[in-house]
Each structure stands twice: as C-alpha cells, then as structure tokens.
N, C-alpha and C positions, 0 to 999 in steps of 0.2 A: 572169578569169572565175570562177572555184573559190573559194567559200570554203576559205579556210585558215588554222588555226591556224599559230603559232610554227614554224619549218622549221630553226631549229639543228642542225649538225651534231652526232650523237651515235652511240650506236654499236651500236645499237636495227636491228630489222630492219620494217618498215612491211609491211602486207599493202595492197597498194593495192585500195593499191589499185588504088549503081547511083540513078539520075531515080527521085525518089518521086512519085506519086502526087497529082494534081493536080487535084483540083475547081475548075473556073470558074467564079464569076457570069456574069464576061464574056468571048467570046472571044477571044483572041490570035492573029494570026498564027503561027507557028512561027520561033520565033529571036526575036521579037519582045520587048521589057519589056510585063508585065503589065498590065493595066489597073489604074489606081485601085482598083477594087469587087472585084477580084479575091477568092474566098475560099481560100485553100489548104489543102487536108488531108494529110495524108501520114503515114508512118508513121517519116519522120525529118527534122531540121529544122538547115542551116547555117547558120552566120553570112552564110556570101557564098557563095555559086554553091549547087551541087545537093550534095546527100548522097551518097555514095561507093556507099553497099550498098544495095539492092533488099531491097523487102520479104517478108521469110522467107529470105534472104538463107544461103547456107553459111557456117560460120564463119570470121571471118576470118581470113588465112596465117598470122598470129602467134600462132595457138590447135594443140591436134591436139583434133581432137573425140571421136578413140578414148581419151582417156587415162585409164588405168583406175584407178578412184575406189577409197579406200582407205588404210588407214595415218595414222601416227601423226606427229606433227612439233612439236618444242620450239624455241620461239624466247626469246630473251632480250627484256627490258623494264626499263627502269633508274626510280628513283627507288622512288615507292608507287602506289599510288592506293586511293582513299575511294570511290566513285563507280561505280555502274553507269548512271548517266544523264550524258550525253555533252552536252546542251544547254544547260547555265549553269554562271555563271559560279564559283558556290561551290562546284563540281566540280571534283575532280580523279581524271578516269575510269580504267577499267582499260583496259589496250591492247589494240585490235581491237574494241573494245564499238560501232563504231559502222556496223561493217559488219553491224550485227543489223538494221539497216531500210531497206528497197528505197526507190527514191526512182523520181521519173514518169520520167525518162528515163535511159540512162545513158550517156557518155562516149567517144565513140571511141577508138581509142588511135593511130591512123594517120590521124587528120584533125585539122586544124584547127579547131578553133569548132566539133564537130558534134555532135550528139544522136540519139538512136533509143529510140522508146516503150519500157519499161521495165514498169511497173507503165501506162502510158498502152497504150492498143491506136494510137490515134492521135495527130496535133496538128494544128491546126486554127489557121489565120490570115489577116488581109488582110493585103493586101497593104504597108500603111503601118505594120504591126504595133502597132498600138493596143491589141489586145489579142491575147489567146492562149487555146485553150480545148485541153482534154484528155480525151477517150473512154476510162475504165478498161478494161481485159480484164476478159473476165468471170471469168475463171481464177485473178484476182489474189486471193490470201488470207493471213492473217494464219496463225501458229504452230496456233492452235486452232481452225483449220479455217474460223472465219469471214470474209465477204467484205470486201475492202479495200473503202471505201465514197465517193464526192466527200465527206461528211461528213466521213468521216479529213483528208481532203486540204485542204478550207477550216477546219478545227481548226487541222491542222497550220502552216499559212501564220498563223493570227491568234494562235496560242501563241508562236510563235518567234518575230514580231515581237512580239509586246507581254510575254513574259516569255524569252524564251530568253535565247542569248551576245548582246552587242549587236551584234556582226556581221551578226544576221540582217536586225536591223532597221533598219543601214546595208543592207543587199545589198539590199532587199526595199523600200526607200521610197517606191520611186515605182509600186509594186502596191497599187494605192487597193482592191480588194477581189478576194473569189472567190465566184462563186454557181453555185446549182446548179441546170442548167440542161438536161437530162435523167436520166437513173434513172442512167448511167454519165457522163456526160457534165459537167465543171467548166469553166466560163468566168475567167480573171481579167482584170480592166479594169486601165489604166496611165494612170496622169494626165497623161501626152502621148506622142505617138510619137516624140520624141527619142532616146531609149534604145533601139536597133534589138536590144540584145543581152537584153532582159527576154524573150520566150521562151524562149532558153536559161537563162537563168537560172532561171527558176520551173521549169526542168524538171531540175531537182540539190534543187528540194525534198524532205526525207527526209519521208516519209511515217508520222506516227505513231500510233497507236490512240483515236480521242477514247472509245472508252466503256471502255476502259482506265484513263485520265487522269482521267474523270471521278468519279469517287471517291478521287484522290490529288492532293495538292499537289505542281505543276509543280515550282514554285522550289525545291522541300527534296530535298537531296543524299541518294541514296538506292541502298541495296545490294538492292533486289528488284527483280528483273528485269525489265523492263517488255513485253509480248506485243510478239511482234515479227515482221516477214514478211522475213527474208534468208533468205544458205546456211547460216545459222550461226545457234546457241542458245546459250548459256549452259548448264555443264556441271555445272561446282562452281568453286568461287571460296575464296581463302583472303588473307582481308584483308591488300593490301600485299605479299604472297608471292605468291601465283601465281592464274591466270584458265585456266580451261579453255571451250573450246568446241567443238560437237559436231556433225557436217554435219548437216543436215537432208535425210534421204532423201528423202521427198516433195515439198521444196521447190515449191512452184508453178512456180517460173520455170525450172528447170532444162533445159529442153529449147526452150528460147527459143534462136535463130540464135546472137548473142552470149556464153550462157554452156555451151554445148557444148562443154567441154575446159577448163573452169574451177573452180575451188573445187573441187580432187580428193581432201584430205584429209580422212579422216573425224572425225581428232581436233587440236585446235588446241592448242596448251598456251605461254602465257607464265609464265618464269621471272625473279620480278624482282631486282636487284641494287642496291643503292647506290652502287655502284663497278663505275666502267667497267672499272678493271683484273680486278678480280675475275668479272665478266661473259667477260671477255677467255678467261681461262685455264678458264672453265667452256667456253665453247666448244671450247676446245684438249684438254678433261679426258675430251669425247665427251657434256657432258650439254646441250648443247644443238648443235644440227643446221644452223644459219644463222648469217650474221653479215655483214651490210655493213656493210663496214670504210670509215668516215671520219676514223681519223688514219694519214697518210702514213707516218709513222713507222711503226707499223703494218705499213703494208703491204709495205716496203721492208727490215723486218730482222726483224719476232717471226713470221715463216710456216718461219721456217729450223728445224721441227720434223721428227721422225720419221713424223708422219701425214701431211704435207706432201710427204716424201721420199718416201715409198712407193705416194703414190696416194688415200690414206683421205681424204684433206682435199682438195678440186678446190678451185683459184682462176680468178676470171673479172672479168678488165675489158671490162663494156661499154660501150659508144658511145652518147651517146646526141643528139637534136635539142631536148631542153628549153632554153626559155628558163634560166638558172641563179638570176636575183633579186639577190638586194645579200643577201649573207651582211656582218657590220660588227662595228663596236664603236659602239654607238647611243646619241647622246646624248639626255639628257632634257631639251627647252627650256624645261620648267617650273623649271629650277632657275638663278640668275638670273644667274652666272658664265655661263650656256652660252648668253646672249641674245643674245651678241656675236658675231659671224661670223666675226669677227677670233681672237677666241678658240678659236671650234673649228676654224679652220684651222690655227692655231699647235698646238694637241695633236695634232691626226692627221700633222701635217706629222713628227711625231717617232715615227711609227709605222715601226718600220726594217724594213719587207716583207722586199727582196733577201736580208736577213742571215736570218728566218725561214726563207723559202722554202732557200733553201742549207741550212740549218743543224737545222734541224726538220725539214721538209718534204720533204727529198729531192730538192728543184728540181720537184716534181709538180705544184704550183698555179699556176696565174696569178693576177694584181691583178684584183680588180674593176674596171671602170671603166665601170660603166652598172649602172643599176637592173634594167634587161630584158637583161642578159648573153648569149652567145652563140645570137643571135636577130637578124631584119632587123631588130628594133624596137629595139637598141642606139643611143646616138646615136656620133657620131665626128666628129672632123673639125673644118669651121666649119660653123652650120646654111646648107640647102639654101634654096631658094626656096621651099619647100611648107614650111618648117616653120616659116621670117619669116613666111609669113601668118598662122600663131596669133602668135609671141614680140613681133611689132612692134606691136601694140596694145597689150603690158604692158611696153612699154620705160619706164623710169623707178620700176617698180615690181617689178621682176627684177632679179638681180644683171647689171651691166652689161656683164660677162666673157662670159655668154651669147655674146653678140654679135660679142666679137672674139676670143677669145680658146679653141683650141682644149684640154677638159680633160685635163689630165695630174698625174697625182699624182709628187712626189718620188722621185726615185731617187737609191742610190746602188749601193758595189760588191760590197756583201755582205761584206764585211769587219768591220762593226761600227763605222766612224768615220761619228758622226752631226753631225763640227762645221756641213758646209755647213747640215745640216738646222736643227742648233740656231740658226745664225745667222738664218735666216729666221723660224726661229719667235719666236725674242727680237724681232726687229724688225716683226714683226704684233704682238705684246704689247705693245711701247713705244706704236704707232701706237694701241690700244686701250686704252690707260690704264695701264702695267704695269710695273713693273720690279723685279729682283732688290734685294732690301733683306736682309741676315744672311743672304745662301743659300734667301731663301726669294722667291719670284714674287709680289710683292706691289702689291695696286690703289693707286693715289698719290694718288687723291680720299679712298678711306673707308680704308685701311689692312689691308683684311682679306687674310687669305690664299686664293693659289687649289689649295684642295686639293678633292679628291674621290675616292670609292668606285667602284669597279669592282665591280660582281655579277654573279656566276658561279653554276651550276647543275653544273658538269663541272668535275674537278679536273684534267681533262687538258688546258684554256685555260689553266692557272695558267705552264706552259712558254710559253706564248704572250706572256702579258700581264705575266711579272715581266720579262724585258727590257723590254717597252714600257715600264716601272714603272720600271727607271733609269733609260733614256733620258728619261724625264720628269723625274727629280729634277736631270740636270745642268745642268736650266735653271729650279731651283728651283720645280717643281710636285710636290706630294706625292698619290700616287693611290698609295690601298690599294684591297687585293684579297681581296673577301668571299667563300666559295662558300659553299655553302647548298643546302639537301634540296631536294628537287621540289616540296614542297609551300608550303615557303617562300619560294622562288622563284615559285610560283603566285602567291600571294597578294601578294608585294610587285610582282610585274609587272602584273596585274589593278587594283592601286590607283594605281600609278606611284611604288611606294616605292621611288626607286631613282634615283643619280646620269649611271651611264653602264653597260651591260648587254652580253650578245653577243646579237643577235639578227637575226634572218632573215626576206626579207618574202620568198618564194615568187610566183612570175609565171609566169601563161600566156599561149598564143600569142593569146590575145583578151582585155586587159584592159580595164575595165571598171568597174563597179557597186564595186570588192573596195577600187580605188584611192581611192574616200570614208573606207572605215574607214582605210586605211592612213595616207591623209595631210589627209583632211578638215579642214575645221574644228570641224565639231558633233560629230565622235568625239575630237577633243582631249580632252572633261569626260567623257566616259564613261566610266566603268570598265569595265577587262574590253576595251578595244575594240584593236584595232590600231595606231592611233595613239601606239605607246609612243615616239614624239620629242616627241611633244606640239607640231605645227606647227599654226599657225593664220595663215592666209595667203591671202589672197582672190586672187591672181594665181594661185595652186597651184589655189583652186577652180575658179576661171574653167577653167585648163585640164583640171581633172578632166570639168566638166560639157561641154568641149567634146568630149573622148576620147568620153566615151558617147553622146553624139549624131553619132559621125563616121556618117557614110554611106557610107563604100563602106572597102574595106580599106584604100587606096591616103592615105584621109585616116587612118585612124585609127592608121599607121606614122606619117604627119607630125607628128600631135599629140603620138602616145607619146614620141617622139625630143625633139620639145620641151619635152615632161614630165620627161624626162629630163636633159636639158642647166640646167633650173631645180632640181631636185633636187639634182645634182652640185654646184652651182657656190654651193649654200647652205651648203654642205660641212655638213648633217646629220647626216653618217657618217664614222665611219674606215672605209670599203672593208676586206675584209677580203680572201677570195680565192675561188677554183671552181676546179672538176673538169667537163670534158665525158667523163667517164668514170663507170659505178657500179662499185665495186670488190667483188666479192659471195664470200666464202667458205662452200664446205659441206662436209658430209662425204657421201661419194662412196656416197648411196642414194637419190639422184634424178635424175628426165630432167628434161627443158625444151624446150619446143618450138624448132626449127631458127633460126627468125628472130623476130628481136624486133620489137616492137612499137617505130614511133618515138618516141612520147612518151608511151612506159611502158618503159622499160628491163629494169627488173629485174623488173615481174608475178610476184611468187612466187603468188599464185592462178591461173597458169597450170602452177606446175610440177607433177609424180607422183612419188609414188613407185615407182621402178624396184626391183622383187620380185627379179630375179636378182643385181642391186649389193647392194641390201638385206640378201641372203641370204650373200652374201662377204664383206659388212660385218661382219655380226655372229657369223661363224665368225672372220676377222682378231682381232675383239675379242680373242674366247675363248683 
C-alpha cells in the first residue's frame, strides 16, 4: 500500500516514520451490508471491517501523551545529499526532509490497511468506492501561517503525477482527477471501482504548497526550502555534511488525538558519513545518539565496549509483525545473459547462504523465501484451492513448478563445500546453452563470456558478495564488485546502469497499487521507477490487476500468495535474508513508550528525552 523508496539495509537510523461515523443515503438494518447508494463519512477509513479509534479518540497505547517536548538529538546519515526537494527523480534529498509535509490522512500503526483524517477533518465514500472525497480542517495551515487549501491538494495530486518520482504516477493511475467541490471540501473520481484500496491510497497523498510552487520549477533539484506544514522546518543545512531541523511549536496539528506524545524533540540533527564503519565508531565516540544496527556482525561482537559495560549505551531487540519484503541480490532483465531463467537460477543456485549466515551473521538471519515474508500473505507449501483460481487460467504462460512443485532454495552445511551446488548449477548452464571453455563459462552458439558487475552502494556487502564472487568463478563465471558513492549509485539505479545490484522491495499488510511500479510492465522504461529487474510479463500483470481489484481480504491473501509463487519460481532474485527483530542502539538519555506499536517497531518520533538520564549522562561524560 506505501509508497516506498529503496529499503536496503544500512546502518542510518529512519524517523518514521472505535465504529466511525456513518452517514446513510440509505438505511440498513443493523449488522446488515450496506446498500449500494450508501454515502459514508467518517473520520477514518479501513481497508476491510471498521476503524479501531473513535473520533477525537485518546492516543493510542503505543504513544505516552505526557511526554515532555524538548532536547536535542544526532542521528547518523550515510552517503550526501544535493536536495532539499524529496519528489524527483534527479534528487538526491537530505535525510528526514520529507517529513516537512502533512499528508490528508495518516497511518495507523496497530491496524491493518487503516487511515484517520490528518490534514482531512473527514472522508467521505460510497459505498462501491468509486470515488473518495476529503473535508480539510479548518485549522490546517502551512509554516507561514496560511490556510492549507483543496487547491494545494488537486496541485498536489496533478504535479506528482505528471512531474514528480514516477512512482507517483504508477500509484495514482487510475485517479482520473480531483475537483473542488466545497470551500474545504476535494472530491477525486477513479476510473473504475476495481481498486477498493484507492481511498487509502489518495489519503498518503503529501500535501504541497501550489502558490509556493508557482513561481519555482518543480523538476529542478533545489536547496531552498520549500513552505512546508509538518512538525519539523528546516534549521540550517550544510551541503552533503549535515541537515538540522527544528520543532515547530505552533504546529497546527499537534494536539490532534494521534500526535499527542509525538515528535518530542526540539532539535533534529543529521550527521552524514561516507563510511558505515566510520558512522559506527562516531556513534561509539558519543557524537551521535542513535543507531539501528543492520549488520549482525555488528551486533554480536563491536557492542563489547566500556559504554556498553556500564550502562551509557542501552541495546534493545525488538519484535516486530512487518511483513519483511525480498531484501536480494537483483538481477537486471534488460541485460541479455539474464533473459534466461536457466541462467539466473544457475547463479543464485551458488549463493552459499548457510556458510553466510554461520560465518558473517552469527546464525541471526533466515533465508528469504517469499516476497511478502513473515506475514499470512507469504506463499508455502503447494498452492491452495483459492490460489488455483487466479494460477489455472495462466497455466502455460507461468513457470510450470508453480503448480507442482513446492519452493525451496539450495542448502547446504555451512562448511563452505558448494560441489552439490555447483553441480546443479553447471547442469542448468549446459541445458541453457553453456559450458566451461579455458576456465571460463562460455555460450557455445556466439562464444561470449558470462561475466557480470555487481554494484554496491555499502562497503560492508563487499564481505557478503566476494565469497559469492568465488563461488562463482569455480564454475567459470567472472562477477566483479563495484561500490560506489550514493549519488552514483542514484543515478546508475534511476537509469538501470547496472548488471545485478542489492536491493529491497519493502511490503505492506495491504498490497496494492505499489506492486505496478514494482513489477509492472509500463514501469520497466521508466526511469527512476521500481521496476529495477526490468520484468515485463503479462501473467505478472494479470495478476497484479487482479490483487487490486480483490474484494474482500480473504481474496486478496489468495492472489498475493499466487503473486508470489510466480515471482519465486522466475527466480528474479537471489533471496537474500530478514530479521523479525529491529536491533536499536542509544545512548542511555531517552524514554520510550512501554509497548510498541505492531507495525512500527522502532517509532523514534515517539521517543523523549529523559532530563534525569540526560543529566547523569553528561556528568559520566565529564
């Protein structure tokens, strides 16, 4: 459901980031489905059943609403960034810069698929959901004091489709327009009622300033600040080195049910690094205050410090219900060695996980083995009866294995002996045109070699990916390993300069609209889009557009899971691995609220700073 950028692991810290109200055309029994004509208003809007919180709602358990606002907080941020505009694609932003604009709704963190007005006072739907319409608060206002306007909001919708990231205008296509349709009041029409999730979706629209905009060019990559309505401003900024941001005391929304014990510090401060190790030890050194930790390694042997011993450094793993996604090693199918299936089964087949995981990793990770990872919507097994009814209509045009064959990826003992592996993989290679000539893996129709690039953005995959790198030569395939600055890694992933990459598609409990950019076909040519395997496959669309039109939950788990078992079994990816843990290091001058949020984990804009820790902290320094 979320747009989302890239979700690689790095070692950055992310600011994430009751029955409503129901107008009838016509009446209902009680307990009864709606009528057709039904109109519904409310003040929050679910995928499937009712919204959890009443409206003006206390906040909820995973919040404390006392928590006293104040204090200062350094987080690390690895690579540069050029960018204070967060919405195209020849940006590359500063970190945190895009929680400077309130959007119409915002996100439960303890529900599934749910929404609550935001910057919207209400939402407003039939029952067929055709369309979706939104009532602003009247309270809603911009940095300098003036009214967030439907004007902002139908700007906002036709700039991001027609010049933003091209994600918008995969997420947003089948939103045929917005009009304005009271003084507070936006209507958006949908060119069928198929897509029952397009009012959530239009309601994660970011809201941005049109008379702002209107004397600036959208498209050009820009360090001045743009008027903004969050918790947060823009402080001072130091190109590429560091971003500060500043609460916004008046904030309009601040006393709204859901951000009651939120956004508690007053000063924001990213410190950027080029090097994770370097990042690492600035944390360790006291100059930065945060750190979720995603390499095992990591967290398994460099916490054996003196701040660590004595209390100054708190560690915490928490638990969390996210779906995890397909964290990989991603091939590119535009490049014409990797058109073959045979082929990229034969290279991931020599991906030695077990020896990883042992030997890196600590034994912490598991295998991927589903796109939508530890979630109902994982596939397993052989498919069900609900999932044959989407797969059996594209049998003959899906890999055939679907069908019988339950997925499992290669194991071995963690020892390091990959002959079983290699043996398999040689004989996919032969079956596909291939065989060792001088030590080298060579095509026996044209003679070329199969060699290829690995690009990297993290110098800390390079421990990853140089064993996969012999393991690959003892069967005669040559893969070098390129890392590369953030910005160049921007730019060659954005065009598709690139052979095979690490990269991370990120999954919610309601997908959706997100799975076009991700695997579509018309996002394959796009630049900048999700699509970096470059699959173009009309059984994949078929079942894309069947996911967004499921109607009830019960189908759109059957569809996902079949979505799934086609995905796998095109073998698109080397699987990489997940954590149902966030592993979060601080240094011991903050609270947190008691119980976390399910699918927010870690909420650092829930946490405070705690004045008495604080004040013991920096006497210890001294």
């Amino acid at each position: 459901m979320a747009i989302r950028r890239r979700s690689v692991l790095a070692g950055g810290v992310a600011l994430w980031a009751g029955a409503p109200a129901i107008l009838r055309a016509q009446t209902a029994a009680p307990g009864a489905p709606a009528a057709p004509g039904t109109i519904h208003v409310s003040h929050g809007f679910a995928m499937h059943g009712e919204p959890k919180y009443k409206a003006d709602a206390g906040p909820p358990d995973y919040l404390n609403p006392n928590a006293p606002k104040g204090g200062s907080v350094r987080l690390g941020a690895r690579g540069t960034f050029d960018s204070l505009h967060p919405y195209i694609v020849k940006s590359v932003p500063a970190a945190g810069i895009s929680q400077l604009w309130d959007t119409l709704c915002w996100n439960s963190r303890d529900e599934a698929s749910t929404e609550y007005g935001l910057i919207a006072e209400t939402i407003e739907w039939p029952e067929d959901r055709s369309w979706v319409a939104f009532t602003l608060r009247p309270q809603a206002r911009w940095h300098d004091g003036s009214p967030i306007t439907v004007e902002d909001v139908i700007f906002s919708l036709d700039i991001l489709k027609s010049k933003g990231l091209p994600n918008y205008a995969f997420y947003y296509a089948d939103v045929l327009k917005a009009e304005k349709v009271g003084d507070r009041k936006v209507r958006f029409s949908f060119r069928d009622n198929t897509n029952r999730e397009l009012p959530l979706i239009i309601g994660q629209l970011p809201i941005l300033p049109s008379k702002w905009w209107a004397s600036r060019d959208f498209e050009k990559v820009s360090l001045e600040p743009a008027l903004a309505s969050g918790p947060y401003r823009v402080e001072s900024f130091d190109v590429g080195r560091s971003i500060t941001y500043r609460r916004v005391a008046d904030w309009w929304a601040k006393d709204l049910w859901m951000n009651r014990g939120r956004n508690n510090f007053d000063v924001i401060r990213y410190e950027y690094y080029r090097d994770v190790t370097v990042q690492f030890e600035a944390f360790k050194a006291g100059d930065l205050d945060v750190r979720q930790e995603n390499i095992a390694r990591n967290w398994a042997t460099a916490y054996d410090i003196p701040a660590v011993r004595d209390g100054r450094i708190q560690r915490a793993e928490i638990p969390h219900e996210l779906p995890t996604g397909m964290q990989c090693f991603a091939f590119n199918l535009r490049r014409d060695y990797f058109k073959d299936k045979r082929v990229r089964e034969a290279i991931a087949t020599m991906f030695d996980f077990a020896w990883a995981n042992k030997n890196l990793f600590y034994g912490m990770y598991k295998r991927n083995v589903s796109f939508f990872g530890n979630s109902e919507l994982a596939s397993s097994g052989l498919p069900t009866a609900a999932e044959l009814k989407y797969l059996e209509p594209l049998r003959g045009k899906i890999p055939e294995e679907v069908f019988t064959k339950e997925f499992v990826l290669p194991e071995t003992d963690g020892t390091g002996n990959v002959r079983e592996l290699a043996r398999k993989a040689l004989a996919l290679l032969k079956e596909a045109g291939w065989e060792v000539k001088d030590g080298k893996m060579t095509e026996t129709k044209t003679g070329r070699k199969l060699a290829f690039e690995m690009l990297l953005n993290d110098a800390s995959f390079e421990r990853v990916v140089l064993p996969y790198k012999q393991n690959l030569e003892r069967i005669g395939i040559d893969m070098t390993v390129r890392t590369v600055d953030t910005a160049q890694f921007k730019r060659r992933e954005d065009e598709f300069d690139y052979d095979m990459m690490v990269e991370g598609f990120g999954q919610s409990l309601s997908p959706g609209n997100e799975q076009r950019d991700f695997w579509g076909s018309k996002s394959a040519d796009t630049p900048g889009s999700r699509n970096s395997l470059g699959i173009k496959d009309a059984a994949i669309d078929s079942l894309i557009d069947t996911l967004i039109a499921a109607p009830d939950r019960e189908s759109l788990i059957a569809v996902t899971k079949a979505l799934d078992r086609v995905l796998l079994w095109s073998n698109f990816v080397v699987p990489n691995w997940h954590n149902n843990k966030v592993f979060v290091a601080y240094w011991n001058r903050f609270a947190r609220p008691d119980k976390s949020a399910r699918y927010a984990p870690f909420a650092f804009d829930t946490w405070w700073i705690d004045e008495a820790k604080d004040r013991a902290l920096q006497r210890e320094r001294k």
